[in-house]
C-alpha positions as CSV (number, residue, x, y, z in Angstrom):
1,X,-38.0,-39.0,-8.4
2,X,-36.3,-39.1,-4.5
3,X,-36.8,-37.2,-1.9
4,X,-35.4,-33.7,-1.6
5,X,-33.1,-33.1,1.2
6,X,-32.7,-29.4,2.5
7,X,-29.7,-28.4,3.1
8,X,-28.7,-29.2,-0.1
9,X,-25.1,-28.2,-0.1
10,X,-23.7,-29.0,3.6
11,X,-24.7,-29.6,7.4
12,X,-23.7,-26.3,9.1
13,X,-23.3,-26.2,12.9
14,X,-22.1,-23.2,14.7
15,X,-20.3,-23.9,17.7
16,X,-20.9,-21.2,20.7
17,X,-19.6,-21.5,24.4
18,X,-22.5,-18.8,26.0
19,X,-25.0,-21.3,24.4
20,X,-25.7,-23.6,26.9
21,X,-28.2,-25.5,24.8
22,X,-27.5,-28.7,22.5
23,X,-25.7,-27.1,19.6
24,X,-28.0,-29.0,16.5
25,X,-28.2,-28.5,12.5
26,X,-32.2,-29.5,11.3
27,X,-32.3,-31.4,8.1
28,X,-35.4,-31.5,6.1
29,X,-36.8,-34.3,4.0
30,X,-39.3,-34.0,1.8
31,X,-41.4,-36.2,-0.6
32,X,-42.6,-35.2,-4.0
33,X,-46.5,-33.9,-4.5
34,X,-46.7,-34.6,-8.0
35,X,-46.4,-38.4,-6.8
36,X,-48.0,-41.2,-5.1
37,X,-44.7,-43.1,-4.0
38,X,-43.8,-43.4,-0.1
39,X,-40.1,-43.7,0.6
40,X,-38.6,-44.9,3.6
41,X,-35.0,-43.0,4.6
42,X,-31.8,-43.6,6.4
43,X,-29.6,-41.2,7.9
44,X,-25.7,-42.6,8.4
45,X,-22.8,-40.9,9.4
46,X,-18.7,-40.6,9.5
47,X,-18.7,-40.0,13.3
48,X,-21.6,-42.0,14.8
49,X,-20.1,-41.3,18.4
50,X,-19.7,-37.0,17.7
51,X,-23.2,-37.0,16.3
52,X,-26.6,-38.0,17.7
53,X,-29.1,-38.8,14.6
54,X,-32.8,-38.3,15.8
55,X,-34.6,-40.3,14.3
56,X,-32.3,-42.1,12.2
57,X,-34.4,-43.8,9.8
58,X,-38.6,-43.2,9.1
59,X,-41.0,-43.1,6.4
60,X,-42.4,-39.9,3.9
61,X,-45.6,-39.5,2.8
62,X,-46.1,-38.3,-0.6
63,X,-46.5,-34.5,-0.3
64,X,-44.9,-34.3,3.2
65,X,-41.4,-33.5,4.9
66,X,-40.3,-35.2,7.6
67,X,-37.7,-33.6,10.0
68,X,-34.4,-35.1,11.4
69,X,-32.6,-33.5,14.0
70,X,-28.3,-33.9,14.0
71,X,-27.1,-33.0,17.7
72,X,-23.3,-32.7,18.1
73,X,-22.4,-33.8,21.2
74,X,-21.3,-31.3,23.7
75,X,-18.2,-32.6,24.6
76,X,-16.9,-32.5,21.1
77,X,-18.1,-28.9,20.5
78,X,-15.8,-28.2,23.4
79,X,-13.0,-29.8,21.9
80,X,-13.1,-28.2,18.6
81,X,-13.9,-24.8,20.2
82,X,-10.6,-25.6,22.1
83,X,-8.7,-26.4,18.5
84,X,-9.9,-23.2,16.9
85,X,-8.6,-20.8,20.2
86,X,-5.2,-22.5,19.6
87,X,-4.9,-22.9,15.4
88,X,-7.6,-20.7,14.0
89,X,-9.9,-21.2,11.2
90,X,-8.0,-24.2,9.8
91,X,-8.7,-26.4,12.7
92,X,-12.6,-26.8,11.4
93,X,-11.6,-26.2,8.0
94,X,-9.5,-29.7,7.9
95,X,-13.0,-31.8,9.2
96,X,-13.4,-34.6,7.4
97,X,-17.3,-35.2,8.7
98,X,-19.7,-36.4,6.4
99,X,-23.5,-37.7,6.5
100,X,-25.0,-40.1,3.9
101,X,-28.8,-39.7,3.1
102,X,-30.2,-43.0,2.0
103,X,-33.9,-43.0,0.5
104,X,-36.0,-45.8,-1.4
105,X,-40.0,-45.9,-2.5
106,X,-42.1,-48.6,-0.7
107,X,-45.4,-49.3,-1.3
108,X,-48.3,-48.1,0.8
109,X,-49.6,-51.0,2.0
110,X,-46.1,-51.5,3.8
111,X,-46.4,-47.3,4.9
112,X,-49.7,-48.0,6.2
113,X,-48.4,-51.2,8.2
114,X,-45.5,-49.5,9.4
115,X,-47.1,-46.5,11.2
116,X,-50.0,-48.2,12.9
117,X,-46.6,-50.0,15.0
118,X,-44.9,-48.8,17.9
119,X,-41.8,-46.9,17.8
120,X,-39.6,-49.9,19.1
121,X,-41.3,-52.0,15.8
122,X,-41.0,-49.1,13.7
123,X,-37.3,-49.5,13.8
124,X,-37.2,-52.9,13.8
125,X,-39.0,-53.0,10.8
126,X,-37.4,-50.4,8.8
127,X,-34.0,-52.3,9.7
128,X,-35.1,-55.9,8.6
129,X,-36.3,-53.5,5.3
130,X,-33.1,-51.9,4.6
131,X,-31.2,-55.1,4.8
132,X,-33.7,-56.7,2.1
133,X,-33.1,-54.0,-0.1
134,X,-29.7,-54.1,0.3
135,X,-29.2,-57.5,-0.6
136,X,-31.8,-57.2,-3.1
137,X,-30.1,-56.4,-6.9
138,X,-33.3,-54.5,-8.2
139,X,-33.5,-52.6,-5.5
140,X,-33.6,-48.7,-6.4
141,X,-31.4,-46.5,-3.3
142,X,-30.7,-43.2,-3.8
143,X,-27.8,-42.0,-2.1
144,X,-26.5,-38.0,-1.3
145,X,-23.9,-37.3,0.4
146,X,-23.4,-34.1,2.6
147,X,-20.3,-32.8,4.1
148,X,-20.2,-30.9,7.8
149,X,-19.3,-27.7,8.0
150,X,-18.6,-25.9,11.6
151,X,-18.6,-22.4,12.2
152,X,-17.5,-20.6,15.2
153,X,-19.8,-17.2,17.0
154,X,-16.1,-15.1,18.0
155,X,-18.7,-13.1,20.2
156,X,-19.3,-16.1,22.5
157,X,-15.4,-16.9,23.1
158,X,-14.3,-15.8,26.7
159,X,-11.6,-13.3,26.8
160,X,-8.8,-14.5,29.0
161,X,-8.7,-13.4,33.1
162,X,-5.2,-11.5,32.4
163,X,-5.9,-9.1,29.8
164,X,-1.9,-9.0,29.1
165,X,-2.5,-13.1,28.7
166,X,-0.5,-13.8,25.2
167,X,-1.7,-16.7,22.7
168,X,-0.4,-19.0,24.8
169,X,-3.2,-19.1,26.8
170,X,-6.2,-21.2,26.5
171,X,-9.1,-18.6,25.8
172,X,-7.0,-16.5,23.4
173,X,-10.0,-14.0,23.6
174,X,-12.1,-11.9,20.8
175,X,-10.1,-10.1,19.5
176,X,-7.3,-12.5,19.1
177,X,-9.6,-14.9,17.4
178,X,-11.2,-12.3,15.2
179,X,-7.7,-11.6,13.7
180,X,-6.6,-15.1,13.1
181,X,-10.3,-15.1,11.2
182,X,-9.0,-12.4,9.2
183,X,-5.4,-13.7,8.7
184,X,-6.6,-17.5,8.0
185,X,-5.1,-17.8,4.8
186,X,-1.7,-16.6,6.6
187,X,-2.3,-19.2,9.1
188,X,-3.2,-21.9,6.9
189,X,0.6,-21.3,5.2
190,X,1.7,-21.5,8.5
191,X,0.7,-25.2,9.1
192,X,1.9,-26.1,5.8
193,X,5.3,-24.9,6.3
194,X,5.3,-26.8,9.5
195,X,4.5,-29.7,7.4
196,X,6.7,-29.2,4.8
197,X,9.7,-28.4,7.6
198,X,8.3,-32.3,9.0
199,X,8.8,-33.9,6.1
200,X,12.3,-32.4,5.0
201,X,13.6,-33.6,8.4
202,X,12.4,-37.2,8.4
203,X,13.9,-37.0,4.6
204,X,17.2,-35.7,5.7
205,X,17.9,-38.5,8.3
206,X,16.6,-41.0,6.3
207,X,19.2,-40.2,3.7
208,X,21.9,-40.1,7.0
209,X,20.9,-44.0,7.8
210,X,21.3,-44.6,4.3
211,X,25.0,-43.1,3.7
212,X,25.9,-44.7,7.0
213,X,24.6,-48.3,5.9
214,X,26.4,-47.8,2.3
215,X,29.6,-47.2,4.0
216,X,29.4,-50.3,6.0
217,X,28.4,-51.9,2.5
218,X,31.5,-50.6,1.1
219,X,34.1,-51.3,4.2
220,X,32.7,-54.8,4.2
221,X,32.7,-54.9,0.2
222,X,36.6,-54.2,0.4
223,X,37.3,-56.5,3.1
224,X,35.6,-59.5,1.3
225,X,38.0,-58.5,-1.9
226,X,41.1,-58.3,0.5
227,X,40.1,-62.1,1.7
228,X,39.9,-63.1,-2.0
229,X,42.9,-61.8,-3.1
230,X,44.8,-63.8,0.0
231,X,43.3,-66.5,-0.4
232,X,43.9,-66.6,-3.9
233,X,47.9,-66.3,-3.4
234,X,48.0,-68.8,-0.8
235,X,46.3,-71.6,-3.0
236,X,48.9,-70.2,-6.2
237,X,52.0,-70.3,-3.8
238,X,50.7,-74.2,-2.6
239,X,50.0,-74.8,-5.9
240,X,53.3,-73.9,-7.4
241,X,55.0,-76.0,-4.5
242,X,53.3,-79.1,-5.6
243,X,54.3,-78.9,-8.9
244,X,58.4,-78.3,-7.8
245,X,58.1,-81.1,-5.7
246,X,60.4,-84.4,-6.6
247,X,59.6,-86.8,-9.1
248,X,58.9,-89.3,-5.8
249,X,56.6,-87.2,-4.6
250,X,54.2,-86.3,-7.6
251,X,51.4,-88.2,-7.4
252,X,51.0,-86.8,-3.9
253,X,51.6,-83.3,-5.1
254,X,49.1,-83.8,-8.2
255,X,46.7,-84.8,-5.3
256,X,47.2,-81.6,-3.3
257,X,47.3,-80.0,-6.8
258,X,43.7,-80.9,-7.7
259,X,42.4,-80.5,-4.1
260,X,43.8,-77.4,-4.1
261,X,42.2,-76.3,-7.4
262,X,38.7,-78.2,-6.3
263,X,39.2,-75.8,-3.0
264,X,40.2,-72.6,-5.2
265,X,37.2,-73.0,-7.4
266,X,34.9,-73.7,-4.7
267,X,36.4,-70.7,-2.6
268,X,36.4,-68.6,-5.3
269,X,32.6,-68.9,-6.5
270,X,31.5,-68.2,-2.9
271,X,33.7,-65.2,-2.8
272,X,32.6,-63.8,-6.0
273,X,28.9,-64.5,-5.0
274,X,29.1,-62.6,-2.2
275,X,30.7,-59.8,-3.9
276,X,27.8,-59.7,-5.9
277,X,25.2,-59.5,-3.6
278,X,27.2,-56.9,-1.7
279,X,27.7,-54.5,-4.6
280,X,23.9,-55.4,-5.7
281,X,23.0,-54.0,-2.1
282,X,26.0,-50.9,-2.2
283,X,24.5,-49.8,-5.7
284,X,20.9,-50.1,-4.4
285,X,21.5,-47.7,-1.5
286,X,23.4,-45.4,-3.1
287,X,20.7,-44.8,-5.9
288,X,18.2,-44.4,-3.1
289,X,20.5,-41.7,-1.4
290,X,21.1,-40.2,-4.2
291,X,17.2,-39.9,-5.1
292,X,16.7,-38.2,-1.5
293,X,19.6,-35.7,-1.8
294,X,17.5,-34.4,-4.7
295,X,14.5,-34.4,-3.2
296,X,15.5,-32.8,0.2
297,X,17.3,-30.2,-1.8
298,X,14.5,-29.2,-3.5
299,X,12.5,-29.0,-0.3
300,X,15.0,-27.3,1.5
301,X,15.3,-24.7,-1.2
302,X,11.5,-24.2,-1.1
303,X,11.5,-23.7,2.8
């Protein structure tokens, strides 16, 4: 058994600007009856600096419920009020809020112990508890996870001060609001083709960089082969001169001879070498281009 946390499915706040008092969400713990265990609890969150956890962490009693009050602070209630005037329902519908609900049985001696201390011990001790447990193998958390979920009161929205105002303003007004309610599924397609449209673009100028580097690939690719083939002829053409040389002169010209062919085999290896690692890098590129052609076709088409 664990204790039983109400809500069960979500944390709802709804966000109101006429409500000038702490916009909150009440979650309920409760122990089971049928039992004599105690539990102690903790109560963690995504956005410890949005929400204000009161009390954080206490102990149940078996039979009792023990309430903990979630606060969203005000200046982020403004803010996403602000987000849902200007993008509709799927500016709270993208929240990625969470709260994790932590509970484990202790014994009664430690209950008993626990409440007869001040609050400022209380917390100490329930922290020095939690780390114990937590480093402890056989000890038994339970953990529930509960997602946030904001509604907005269109009713509380100011309309704007020009009634001929468009959406460009900043209080798109009631009746603006209350049809981007009813069209939310049109504007949620709306922010995924402006997504979509993102993404083509940053795939269509990646694959520009890429044709541009694999044509400075190619130009130097055929310049390295020009090099070769010069180079080549002018070691044949000295070669061929050594070996027409006079009789006198032969033992120097079968020197030149084999330096020349130690040079031409040297020469050549680092030539072909880098012809290699420039076609490796040419073929590379190109493949990739060609992969993004397809893909940014496909998108394109779709958009």
């Amino acid at each position: 058994m664990s204790l039983a946390v109400s809500p069960e499915s979500a944390i709802s706040f709804t966000l109101s600007r006429n409500d000038s008092s702490a916009t909150k969400s009440i979650m309920s713990l409760t122990a089971p009856s049928s039992g004599d265990d105690y539990y102690c609890y903790k109560v963690k969150t995504t956005q410890p600096r949005r929400y204000l956890v009161r009390p954080n962490q206490g102990l149940v009693a078996p039979g009792s419920t023990e309430d903990v009050t979630i606060i969203l602070v005000d200046k982020d209630k403004q803010t996403l009020l602000n987000e849902f005037e200007q993008m509709g329902p799927p500016a709270l519908e993208s929240s990625k809020d969470k709260f994790l609900i932590q509970s484990c049985p202790v014994a009664k001696s430690f209950y008993d112990e626990t409440k007869a201390l001040g609050a400022k011990d209380v917390a100490e001790t329930l922290t020095a508890h939690w780390a114990k447990v937590a480093s402890t193998k056989d000890g038994h958390i339970v953990n529930k996870k509960l997602p946030v979920k904001h509604t907005v009161d269109p009713d509380s929205l100011s309309a704007p001060s020009n009634p001929k105002a468009g959406f460009g303003s900043v209080a798109a007004g009631k009746d603006a609001v209350r049809e981007g309610m009813q069209k939310g599924k049109e504007g949620e397609g709306f922010t995924e083709d402006a997504v979509l449209r993102k993404k083509y673009d940053e795939l269509v100028s990646f694959s520009v960089t890429l044709t541009a580097e694999r044509d400075i690939l190619n130009n130097a690719l055929e310049q390295a082969k020009r090099d070769l083939n010069r180079e080549m002829a002018a070691r044949m053409s000295a070669e061929d001169s050594a070996l027409k040389a006079p009789s006198g002169d032969r033992g120097a010209g079968k020197k030149d001879v084999a330096g020349a062919k130690q040079v031409k085999q040297g020469f050549s290896f680092f030539q072909i070498l880098v012809i290699a690692i420039v076609a490796f890098f040419v073929g590379k590129f190109a493949s990739g281009s060609a992969t993004l052609a397809s893909l940014t076709g496909g998108t394109g088409s779709d958009l």
